[in-house]
C-alpha positions as CSV (number, residue, x, y, z in Angstrom):
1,X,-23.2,-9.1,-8.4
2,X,-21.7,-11.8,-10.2
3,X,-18.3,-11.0,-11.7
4,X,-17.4,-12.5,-15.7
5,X,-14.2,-13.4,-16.7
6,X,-14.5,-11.0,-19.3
7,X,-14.6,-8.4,-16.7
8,X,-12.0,-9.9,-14.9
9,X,-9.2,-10.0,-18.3
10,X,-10.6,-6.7,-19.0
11,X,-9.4,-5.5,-15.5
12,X,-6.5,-7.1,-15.1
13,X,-5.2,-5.3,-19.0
14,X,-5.5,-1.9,-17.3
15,X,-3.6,-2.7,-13.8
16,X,-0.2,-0.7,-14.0
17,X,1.7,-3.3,-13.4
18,X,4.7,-1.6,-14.7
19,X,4.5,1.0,-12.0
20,X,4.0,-1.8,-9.1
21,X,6.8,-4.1,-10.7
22,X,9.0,-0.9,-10.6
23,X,8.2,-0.1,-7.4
24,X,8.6,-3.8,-6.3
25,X,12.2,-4.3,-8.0
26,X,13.1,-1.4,-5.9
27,X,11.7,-2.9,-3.0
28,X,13.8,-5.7,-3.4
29,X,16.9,-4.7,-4.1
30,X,16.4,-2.7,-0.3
31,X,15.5,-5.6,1.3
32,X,18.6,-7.7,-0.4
33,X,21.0,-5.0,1.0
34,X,20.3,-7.0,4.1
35,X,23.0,-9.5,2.8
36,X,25.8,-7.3,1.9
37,X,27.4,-7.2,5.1
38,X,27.5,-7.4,9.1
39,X,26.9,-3.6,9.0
40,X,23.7,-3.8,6.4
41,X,22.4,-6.6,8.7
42,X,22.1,-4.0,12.0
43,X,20.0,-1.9,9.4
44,X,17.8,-4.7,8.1
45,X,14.8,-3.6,9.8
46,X,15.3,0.3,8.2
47,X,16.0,-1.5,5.0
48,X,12.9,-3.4,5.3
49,X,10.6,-0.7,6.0
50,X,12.1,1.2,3.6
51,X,11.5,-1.8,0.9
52,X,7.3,-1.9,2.0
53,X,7.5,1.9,2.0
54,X,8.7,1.4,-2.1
55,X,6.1,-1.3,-3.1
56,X,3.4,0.8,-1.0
57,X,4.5,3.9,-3.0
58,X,3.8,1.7,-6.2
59,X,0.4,0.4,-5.1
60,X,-0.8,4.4,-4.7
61,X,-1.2,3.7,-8.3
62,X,-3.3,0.3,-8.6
63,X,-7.0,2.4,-9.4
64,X,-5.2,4.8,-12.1
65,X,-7.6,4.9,-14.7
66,X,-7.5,7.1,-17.9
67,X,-10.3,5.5,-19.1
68,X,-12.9,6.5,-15.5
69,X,-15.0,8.8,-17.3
70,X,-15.7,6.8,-19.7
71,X,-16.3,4.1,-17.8
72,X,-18.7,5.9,-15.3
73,X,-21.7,4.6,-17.3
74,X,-20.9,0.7,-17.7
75,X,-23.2,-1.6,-15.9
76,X,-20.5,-2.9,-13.3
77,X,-20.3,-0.7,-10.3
78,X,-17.0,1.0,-9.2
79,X,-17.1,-0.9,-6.2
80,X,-17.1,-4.0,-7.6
81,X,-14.0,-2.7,-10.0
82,X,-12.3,-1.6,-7.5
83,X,-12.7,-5.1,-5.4
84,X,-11.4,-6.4,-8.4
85,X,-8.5,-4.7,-8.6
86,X,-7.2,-5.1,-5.3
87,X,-8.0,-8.9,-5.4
88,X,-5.9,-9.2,-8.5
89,X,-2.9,-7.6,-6.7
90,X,-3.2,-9.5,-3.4
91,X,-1.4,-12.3,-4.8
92,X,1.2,-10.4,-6.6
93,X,1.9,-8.4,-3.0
94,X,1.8,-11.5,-0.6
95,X,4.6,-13.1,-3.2
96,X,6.7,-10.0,-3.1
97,X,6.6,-9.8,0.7
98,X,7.2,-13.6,0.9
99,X,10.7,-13.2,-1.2
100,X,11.7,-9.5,0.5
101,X,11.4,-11.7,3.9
102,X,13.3,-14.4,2.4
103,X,16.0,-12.1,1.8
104,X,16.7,-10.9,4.7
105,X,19.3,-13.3,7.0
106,X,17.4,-15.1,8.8
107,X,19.6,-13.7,12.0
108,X,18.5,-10.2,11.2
109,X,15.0,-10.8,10.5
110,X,12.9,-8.9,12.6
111,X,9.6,-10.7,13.9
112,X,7.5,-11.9,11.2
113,X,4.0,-11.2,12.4
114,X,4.7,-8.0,13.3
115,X,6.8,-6.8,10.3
116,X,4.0,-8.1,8.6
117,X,1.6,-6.1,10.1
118,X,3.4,-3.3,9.6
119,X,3.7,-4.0,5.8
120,X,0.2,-4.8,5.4
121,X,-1.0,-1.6,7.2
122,X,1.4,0.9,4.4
123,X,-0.3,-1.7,1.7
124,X,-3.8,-0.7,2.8
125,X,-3.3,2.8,3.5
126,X,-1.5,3.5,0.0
127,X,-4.7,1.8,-1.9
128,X,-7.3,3.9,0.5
129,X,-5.4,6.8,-0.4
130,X,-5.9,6.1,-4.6
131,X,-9.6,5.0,-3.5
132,X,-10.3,8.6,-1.4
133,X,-8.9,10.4,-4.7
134,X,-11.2,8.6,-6.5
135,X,-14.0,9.3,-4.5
136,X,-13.6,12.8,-3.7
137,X,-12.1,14.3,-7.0
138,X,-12.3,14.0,-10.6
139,X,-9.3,12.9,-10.9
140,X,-8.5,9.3,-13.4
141,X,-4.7,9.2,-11.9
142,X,-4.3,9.0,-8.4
143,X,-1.0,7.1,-8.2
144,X,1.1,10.1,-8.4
145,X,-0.2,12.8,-6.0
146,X,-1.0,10.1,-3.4
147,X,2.3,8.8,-3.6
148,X,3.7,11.8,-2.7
149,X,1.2,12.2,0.2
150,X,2.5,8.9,1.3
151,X,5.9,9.4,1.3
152,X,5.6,13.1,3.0
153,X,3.4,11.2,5.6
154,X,5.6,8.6,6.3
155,X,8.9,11.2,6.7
156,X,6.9,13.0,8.9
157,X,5.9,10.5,11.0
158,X,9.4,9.5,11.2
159,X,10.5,12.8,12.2
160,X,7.8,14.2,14.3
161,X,5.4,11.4,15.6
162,X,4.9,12.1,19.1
163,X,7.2,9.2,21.7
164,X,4.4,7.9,23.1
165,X,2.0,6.7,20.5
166,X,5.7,6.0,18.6
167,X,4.8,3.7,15.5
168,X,8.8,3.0,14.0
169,X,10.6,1.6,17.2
170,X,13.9,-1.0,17.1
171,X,13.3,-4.1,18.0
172,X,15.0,-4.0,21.2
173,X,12.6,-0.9,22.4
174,X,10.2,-1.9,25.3
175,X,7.5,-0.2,23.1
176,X,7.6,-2.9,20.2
177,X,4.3,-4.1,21.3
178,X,2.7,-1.3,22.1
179,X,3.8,0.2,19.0
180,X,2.3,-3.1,16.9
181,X,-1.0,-3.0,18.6
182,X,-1.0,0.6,17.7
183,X,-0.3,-0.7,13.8
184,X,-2.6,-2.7,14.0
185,X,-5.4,0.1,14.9
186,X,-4.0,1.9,11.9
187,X,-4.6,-1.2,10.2
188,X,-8.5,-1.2,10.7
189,X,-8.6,2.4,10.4
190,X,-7.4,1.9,6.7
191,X,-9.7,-1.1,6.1
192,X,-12.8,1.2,7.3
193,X,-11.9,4.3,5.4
194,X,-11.2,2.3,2.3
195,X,-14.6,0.6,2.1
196,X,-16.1,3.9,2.8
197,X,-13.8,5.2,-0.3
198,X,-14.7,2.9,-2.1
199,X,-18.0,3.6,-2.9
200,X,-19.4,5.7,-6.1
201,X,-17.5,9.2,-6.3
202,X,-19.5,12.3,-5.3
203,X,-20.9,14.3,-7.7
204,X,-19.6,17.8,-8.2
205,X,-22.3,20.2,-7.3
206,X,-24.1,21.9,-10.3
207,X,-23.1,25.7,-10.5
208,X,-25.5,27.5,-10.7
């Protein structure tokens, strides 16, 4: 189905882009304590996860919609809407990574492509999360609930992730790669479960 521009302006007024510019400032400002000292430097790869973990926290709210229920009935399927909204914020997300890399000394940068996959796995997973709220409940506002899933899930894993499927290792660890191809199942995992998400919402059940 073709997509107008009106559809697209229309879109692109109801992104919360307060909420992901929020969420990316604080991002940032994580990612420049990189520069504030030899000391900051050993952490920058804590800092840096800590800085996706932030912007990821603000994309949980990319599909808020007050307006879905009335919206259910337009001609444009959610999919499509959806799609749309995600495509308007891949730009705005591949520029914040670029300058959060950029600000991290280039001597404690830790390897690109697989920081990167890392970042783009919490990206995907925060949106499928908003997209399986969507599906599965009524509710218009995602962002905050699946936020807070995400950031529980992420202490957790932290915490209690088991050592040998380990997914936050130092760079140093012998288990960097195995850990990255393990990122990048995760990766996939989200891609699959978001396009399954991403479909029309299920219908609540008539009571009888």
């Amino acid at each position: 189905m073709p997509v107008n521009r009106q559809l697209v302006f229309a879109v692109h007024r109801t992104l919360p882009w307060g909420a992901v510019a929020a969420a990316g400032g604080t991002g940032l400002l994580l990612a420049a304590l990189t520069r504030t000292g030899e000391s900051a430097e050993q952490l920058s790869l804590y800092l840096l996860r800590a800085a996706i973990l932030a912007f990821a926290v603000g994309l949980t709210f990319l599909l808020d919609d007050p307006a879905r229920h009335t919206t259910a009935a337009v001609p444009t399927p959610r999919p499509v809407r959806i799609a749309l909204r995600v495509a308007l914020a891949v730009p705005a997300a591949a520029a914040w990574w670029t300058v959060a890399l950029l600000l991290v000394p280039p001597r404690a940068r830790p390897p690109v492509g697989d920081i990167t996959l890392e970042a783009g796995a919490a990206f995907v997973l925060a949106v499928t999360g908003a997209a399986a709220a969507v599906r599965f409940s009524e509710v218009a506002r995602p962002g905050l609930p699946v936020a807070g899933g995400l950031l529980t899930t992420a202490v957790l894993a932290m915490l209690f992730w088991p050592r040998r499927w380990a997914l936050f290792v130092p760079v140093q660890d012998e288990r960097w790669a195995a850990a990255h191809d393990r990122w990048a199942v995760v990766l996939a995992g989200a891609v699959i479960l978001g396009l399954v998400s991403a479909a029309e919402p299920v219908r609540r059940r008539a009571r009888f």
